[in-house]
C-alpha positions in Angstrom: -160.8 -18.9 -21.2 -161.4 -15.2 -19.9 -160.3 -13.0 -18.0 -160.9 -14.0 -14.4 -159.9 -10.8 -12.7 -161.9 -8.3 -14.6 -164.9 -10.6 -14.2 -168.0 -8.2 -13.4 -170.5 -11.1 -12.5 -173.2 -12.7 -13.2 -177.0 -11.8 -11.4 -178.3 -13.3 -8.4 -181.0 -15.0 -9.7 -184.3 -15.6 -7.3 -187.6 -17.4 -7.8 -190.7 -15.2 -8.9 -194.3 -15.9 -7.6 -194.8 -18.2 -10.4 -191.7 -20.2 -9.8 -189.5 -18.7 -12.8 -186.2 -18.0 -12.2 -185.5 -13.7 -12.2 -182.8 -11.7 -11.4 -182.9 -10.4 -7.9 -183.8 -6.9 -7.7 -183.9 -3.9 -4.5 -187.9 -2.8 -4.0 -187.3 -0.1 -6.2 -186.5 -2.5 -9.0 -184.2 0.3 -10.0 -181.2 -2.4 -9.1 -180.0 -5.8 -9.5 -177.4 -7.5 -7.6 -174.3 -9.7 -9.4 -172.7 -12.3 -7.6 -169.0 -13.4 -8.7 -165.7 -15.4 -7.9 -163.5 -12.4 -7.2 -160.6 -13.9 -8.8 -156.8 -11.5 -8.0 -153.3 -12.2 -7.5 -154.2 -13.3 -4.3 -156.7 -16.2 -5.4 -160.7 -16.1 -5.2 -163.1 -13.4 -2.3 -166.2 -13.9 -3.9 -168.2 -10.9 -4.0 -171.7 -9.3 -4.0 -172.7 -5.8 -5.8 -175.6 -3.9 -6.4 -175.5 -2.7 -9.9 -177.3 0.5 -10.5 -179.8 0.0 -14.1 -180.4 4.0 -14.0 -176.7 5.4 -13.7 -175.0 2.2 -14.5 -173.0 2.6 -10.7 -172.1 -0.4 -8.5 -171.7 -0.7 -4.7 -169.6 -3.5 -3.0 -172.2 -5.1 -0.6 -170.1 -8.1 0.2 -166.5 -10.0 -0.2 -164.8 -12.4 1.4 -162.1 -12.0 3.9 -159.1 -13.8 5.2 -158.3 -15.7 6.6 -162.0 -17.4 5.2 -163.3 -18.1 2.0 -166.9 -17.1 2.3 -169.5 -17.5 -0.9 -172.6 -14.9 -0.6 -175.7 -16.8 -1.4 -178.8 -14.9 -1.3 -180.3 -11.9 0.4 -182.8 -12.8 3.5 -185.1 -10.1 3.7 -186.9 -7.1 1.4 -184.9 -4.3 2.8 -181.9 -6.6 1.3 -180.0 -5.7 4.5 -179.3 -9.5 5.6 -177.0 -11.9 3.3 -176.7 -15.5 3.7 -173.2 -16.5 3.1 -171.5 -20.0 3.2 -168.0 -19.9 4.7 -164.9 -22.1 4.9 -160.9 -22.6 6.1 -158.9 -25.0 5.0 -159.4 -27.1 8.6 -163.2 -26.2 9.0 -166.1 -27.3 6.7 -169.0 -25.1 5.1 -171.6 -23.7 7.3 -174.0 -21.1 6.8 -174.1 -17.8 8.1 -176.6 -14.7 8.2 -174.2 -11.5 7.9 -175.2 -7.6 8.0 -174.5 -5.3 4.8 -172.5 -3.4 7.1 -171.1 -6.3 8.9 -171.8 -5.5 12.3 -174.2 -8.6 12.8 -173.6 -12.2 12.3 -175.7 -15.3 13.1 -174.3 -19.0 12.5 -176.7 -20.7 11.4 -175.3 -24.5 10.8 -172.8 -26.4 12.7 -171.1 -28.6 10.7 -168.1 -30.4 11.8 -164.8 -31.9 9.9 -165.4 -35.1 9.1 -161.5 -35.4 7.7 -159.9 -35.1 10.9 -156.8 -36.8 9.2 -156.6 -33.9 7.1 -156.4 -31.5 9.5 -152.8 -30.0 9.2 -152.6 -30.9 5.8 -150.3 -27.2 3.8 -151.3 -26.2 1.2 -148.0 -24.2 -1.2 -149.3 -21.9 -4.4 -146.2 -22.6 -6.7 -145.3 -20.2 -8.8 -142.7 -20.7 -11.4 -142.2 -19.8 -15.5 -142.4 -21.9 -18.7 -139.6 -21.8 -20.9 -141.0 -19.2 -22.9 -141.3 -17.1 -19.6 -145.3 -17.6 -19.4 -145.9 -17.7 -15.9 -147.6 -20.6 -14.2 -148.7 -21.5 -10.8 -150.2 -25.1 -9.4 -151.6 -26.1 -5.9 -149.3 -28.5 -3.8 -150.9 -30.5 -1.2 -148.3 -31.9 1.8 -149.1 -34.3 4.2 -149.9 -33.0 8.2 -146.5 -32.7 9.6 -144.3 -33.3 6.6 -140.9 -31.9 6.9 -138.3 -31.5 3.3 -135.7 -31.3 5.2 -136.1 -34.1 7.8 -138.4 -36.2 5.4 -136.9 -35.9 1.8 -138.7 -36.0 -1.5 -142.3 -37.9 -1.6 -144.2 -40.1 -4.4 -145.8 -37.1 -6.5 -149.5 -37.6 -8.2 -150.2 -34.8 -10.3 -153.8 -34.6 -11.5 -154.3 -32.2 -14.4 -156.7 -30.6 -16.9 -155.4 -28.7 -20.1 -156.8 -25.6 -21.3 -157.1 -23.2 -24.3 -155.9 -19.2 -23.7 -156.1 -16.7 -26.0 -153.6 -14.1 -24.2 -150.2 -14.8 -21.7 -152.1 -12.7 -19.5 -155.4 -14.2 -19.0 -153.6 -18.0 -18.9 -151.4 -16.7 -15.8 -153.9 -15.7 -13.8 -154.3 -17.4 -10.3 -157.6 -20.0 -9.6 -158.9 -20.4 -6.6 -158.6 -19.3 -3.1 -155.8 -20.4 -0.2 -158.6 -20.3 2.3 -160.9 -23.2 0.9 -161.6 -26.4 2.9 -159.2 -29.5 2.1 -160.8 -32.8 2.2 -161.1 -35.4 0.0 -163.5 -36.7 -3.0 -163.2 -39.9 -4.5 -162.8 -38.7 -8.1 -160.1 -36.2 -7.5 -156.4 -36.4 -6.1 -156.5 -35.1 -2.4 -157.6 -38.8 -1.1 -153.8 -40.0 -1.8 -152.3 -37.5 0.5 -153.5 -39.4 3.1 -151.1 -42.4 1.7 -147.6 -40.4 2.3 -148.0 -39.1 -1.8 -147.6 -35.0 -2.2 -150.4 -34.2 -4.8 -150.5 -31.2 -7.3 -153.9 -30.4 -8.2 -154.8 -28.3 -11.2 -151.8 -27.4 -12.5 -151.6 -24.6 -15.2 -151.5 -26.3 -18.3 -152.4 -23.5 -20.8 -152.4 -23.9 -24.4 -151.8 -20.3 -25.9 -152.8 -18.9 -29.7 -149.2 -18.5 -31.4 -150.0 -15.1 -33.9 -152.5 -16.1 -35.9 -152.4 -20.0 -35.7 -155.0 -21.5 -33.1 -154.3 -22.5 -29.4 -153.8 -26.2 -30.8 -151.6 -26.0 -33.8 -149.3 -26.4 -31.0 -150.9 -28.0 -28.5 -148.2 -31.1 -27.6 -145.0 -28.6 -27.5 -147.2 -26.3 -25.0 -147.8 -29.3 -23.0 -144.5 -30.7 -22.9 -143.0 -27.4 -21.9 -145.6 -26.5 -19.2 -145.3 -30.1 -17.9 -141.4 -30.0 -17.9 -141.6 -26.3 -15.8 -143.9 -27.9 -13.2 -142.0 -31.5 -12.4 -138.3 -28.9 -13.0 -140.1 -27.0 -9.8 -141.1 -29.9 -8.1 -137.7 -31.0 -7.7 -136.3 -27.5 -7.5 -138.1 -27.1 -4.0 -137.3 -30.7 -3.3 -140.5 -32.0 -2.6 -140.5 -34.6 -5.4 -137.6 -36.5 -7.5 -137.5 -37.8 -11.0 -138.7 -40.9 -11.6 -141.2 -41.1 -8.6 -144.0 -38.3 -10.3 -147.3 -39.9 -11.8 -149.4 -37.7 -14.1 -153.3 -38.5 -14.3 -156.4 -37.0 -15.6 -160.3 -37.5 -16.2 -161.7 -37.0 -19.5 -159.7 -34.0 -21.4 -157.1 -35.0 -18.8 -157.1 -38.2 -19.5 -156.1 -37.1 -23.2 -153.4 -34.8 -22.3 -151.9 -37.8 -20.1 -151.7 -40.2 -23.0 -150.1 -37.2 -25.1 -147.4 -36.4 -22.4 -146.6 -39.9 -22.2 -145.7 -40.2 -25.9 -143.9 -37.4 -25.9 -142.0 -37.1 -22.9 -140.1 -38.8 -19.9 -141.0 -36.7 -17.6 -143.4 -39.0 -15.4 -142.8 -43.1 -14.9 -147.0 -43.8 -15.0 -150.0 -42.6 -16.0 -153.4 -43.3 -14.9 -156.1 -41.7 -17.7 -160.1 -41.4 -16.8 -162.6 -41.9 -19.6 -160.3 -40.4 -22.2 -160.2 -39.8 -25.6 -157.0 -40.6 -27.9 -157.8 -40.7 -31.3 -159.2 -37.3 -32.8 -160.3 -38.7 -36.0 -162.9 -40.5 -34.2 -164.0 -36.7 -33.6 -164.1 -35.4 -37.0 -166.0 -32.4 -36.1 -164.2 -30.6 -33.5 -163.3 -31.3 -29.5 -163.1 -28.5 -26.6 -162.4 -26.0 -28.0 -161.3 -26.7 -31.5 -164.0 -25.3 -33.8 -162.2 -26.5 -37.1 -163.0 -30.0 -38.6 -160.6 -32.8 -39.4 -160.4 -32.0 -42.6 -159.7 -28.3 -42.0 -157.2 -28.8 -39.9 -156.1 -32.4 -40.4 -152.0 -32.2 -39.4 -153.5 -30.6 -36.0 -156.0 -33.4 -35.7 -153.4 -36.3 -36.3 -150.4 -34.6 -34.1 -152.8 -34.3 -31.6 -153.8 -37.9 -31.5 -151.8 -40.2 -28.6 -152.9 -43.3 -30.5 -150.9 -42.4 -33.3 -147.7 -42.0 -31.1 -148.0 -45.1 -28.8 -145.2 -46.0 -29.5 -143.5 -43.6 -27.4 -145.6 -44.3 -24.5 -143.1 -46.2 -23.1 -144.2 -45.7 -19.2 -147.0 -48.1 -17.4 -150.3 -46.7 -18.7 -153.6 -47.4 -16.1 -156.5 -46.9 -18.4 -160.4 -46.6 -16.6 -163.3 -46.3 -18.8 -167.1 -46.7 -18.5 -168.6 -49.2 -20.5 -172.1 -47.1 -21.2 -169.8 -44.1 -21.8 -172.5 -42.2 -24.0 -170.1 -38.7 -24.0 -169.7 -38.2 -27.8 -165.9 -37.3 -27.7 -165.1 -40.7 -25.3 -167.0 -43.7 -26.9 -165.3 -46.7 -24.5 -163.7 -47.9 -27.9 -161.0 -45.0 -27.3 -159.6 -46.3 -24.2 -159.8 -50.2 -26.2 -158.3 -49.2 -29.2 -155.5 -47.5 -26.7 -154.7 -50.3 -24.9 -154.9 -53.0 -28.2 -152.7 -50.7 -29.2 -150.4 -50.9 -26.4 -150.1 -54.3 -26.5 -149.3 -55.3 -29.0 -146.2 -52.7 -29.4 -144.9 -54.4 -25.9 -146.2 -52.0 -23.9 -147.1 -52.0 -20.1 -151.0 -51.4 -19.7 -154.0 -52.0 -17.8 -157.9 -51.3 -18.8 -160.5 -51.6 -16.7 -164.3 -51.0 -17.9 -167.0 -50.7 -15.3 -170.1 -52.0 -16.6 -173.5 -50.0 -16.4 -171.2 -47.2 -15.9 -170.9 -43.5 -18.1 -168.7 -40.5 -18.6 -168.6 -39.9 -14.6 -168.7 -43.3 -12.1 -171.5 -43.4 -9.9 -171.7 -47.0 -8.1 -170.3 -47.6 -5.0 -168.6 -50.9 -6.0 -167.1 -49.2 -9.4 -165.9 -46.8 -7.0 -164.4 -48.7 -4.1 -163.0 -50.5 -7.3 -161.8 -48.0 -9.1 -159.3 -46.5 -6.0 -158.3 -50.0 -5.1 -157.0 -50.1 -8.9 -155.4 -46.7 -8.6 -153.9 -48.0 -4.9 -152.6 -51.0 -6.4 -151.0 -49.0 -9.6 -149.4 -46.2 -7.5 -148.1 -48.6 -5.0 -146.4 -50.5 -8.0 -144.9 -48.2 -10.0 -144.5 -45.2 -8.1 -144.3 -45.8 -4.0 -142.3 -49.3 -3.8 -141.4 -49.5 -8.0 -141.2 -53.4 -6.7 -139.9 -55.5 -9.5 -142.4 -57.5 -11.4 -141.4 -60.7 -10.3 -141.2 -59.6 -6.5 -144.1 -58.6 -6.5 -146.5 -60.4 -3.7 -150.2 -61.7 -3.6 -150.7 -62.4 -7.1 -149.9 -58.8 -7.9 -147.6 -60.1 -10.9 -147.1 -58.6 -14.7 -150.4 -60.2 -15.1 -151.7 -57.7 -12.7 -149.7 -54.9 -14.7 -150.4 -55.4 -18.5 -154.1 -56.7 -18.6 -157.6 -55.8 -19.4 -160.8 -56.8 -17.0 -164.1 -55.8 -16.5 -164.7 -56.3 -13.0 -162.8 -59.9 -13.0 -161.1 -60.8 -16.1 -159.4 -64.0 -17.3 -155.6 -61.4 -17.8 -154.6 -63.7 -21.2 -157.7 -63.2 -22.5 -159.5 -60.2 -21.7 -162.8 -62.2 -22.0 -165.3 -61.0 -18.9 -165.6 -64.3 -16.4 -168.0 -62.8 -13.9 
């Protein structure tokens, strides 16, 4: 990953008279414009600039300000003195408005309302804290409307996370996103379960930094461990969260890293992993960013493998895949071979595999599915931790260590719909 804050931009790109895609230019066609994130210490104010092609100068047109997070989207008009920006709070949705260069004019132009009235309220903390190698990190806590430490005491925790590789401390500290951004919730990411009583960290900083000359992943499980153990040591530092009540999920690459702190920690009592992969040698040649081959940089392959280590995964493991997964690095036979694997070492696991389904879920009955499943597995071993055999409405160990697609006989895994 780059370096966020020095980010120049990228052009605004229009549409030419024969429909191409160009950059944006002033009449002169002396000048294009660059539109960016904005990313600082203080999170994300987007941006627009006029870049100069003659003397190389730039002029700030446009950037967000608080307490908004406003995206510039195109210029209106040929004099280029109108821009149409989209802005948001954290309590109001996008809408569209038609802004002066100078700022003394603005027009609404849309009028769309919060649909999420339930998540009005809803704070938003920027953590901040250090690894134990003093790299510092920050992740976005999300608190239910009206929630109190003091008065209310530590919550269920979901923390929904997505590893990445740095290059330099400085680059891999640097803040994402902006405090000023609507909240609501999406099906496929963790906000939804705020609305269940559960304080959700979203994004977390899990960076995966080049040691000298070695690459990012030579030690890609130790990074993780220790940037994993920072975040849950904050969580219950600003008691907000406890041990044994914090479950770690991911999609995808997230999915991976969740298997992989499993086996190698105790730091979370579930996981719930998303169309994951979890043996590398089933991709020989290379995986985000790992350039190298398996057999150029075999010990990294294997160490990096949760398959080989589930043995130590010895929290409840909710596995989801699609069955027409056609992602090269997350074949459905990963999440199988996982939870085969699982079983037969004694461990707790569920798989579900949604037929017709790929990398990303896109029916509405896989995905009304899919967070019951996720409802039902954070209610178990997280909000309640009911004992097994206390457990009511059929929601026995059966429930907790089997395999289905859609309905499933649980001894035999064999589909029955």
């Amino acid at each position: 990953m780059g370096d966020r804050y020095r980010h120049p931009g990228i052009p605004l790109i229009t549409h030419n008279t024969a429909g191409f895609p160009v950059a944006e230019t002033d009449s002169s066609s002396e000048s294009i414009y660059l539109v960016g994130e904005g990313s600082s210490p203080d999170g994300d104010r987007p941006f627009l600039d006029s870049l100069d092609l003659v003397n190389k100068r730039k002029r700030r047109i446009f950037r967000s300000k608080e307490p908004f997070f406003e995206l510039p989207v195109l210029l209106l008009d040929s004099q280029k003195d109108k821009v149409l920006i989209m802005r948001e709070s954290p309590n109001s949705p996008p809408n569209f408005f038609r802004v002066s260069k100078e700022g003394e004019e603005e027009v609404r132009l849309t009028s769309n309302d919060n649909r999420y009235p339930e998540f009005v309220g809803v704070q938003r903390i920027l953590l901040k804290y250090k690894r134990s190698d003093r790299l510092d990190l920050t992740a976005n806590l999300y608190l239910p409307s009206g929630y109190d430490i003091q008065r209310d005491g530590p919550l269920p925790t979901l923390v929904w996370a997505y590893p990445k590789a740095y290059l330099s401390a400085e680059n891999a500290s640097q803040i994402k996103r902006s405090p000023f951004q609507y909240i609501f919730p999406k099906w496929n990411q963790p906000l939804l379960w705020i609305s269940k009583g559960f304080a959700v960290v979203d994004d977390p900083a899990m960076p995966i930094l080049s040691k000298g000359r070695s690459s990012p992943n030579d030690s890609f499980v130790p990074q993780l461990v220790d940037s994993a153990k920072a975040l849950v040591d904050e969580l219950v530092k600003q008691g907000v969260s406890e041990e044994g009540r914090i479950v770690l999920g991911g999609h995808s690459y997230g999915a991976f890293m969740t298997a992989n702190l499993l086996a190698h920690s105790d730091l979370f009592c579930a996981g719930i992993a998303r169309s994951g992969a979890y043996n590398r040698t089933l991709t020989p040649f290379g995986f985000q960013s790992e350039e190298r081959n398996l057999w150029e940089a075999s010990k990294t392959y294997l160490s990096m493998s949760p398959f080989l280590f589930a043995n130590g995964i010895n929290e409840p493991l909710l596995l989801f895949h699609g069955e027409k997964d056609d992602n090269p690095a997350t074949y459905p036979i990963q999440s199988e071979r996982l939870f085969h694997a699982l079983q037969g070492l004694g461990g707790q696991a569920r798989l579900v595999v949604f037929p017709n389904e790929g990398h990303t879920f896109r029916g509405k009955e896989t995905i009304l599915h899919y967070l019951w499943e996720m409802e039902q597995w954070l209610n178990l071993h997280v909000k309640q931790q009911t004992p097994l055999e206390e457990l009511p409405g059929g929601l026995n160990r059966n429930y907790a260590d089997s395999s289905i697609k859609r309905s499933t006989d649980a001894t035999s895994g064999e589909r029955t719909d």
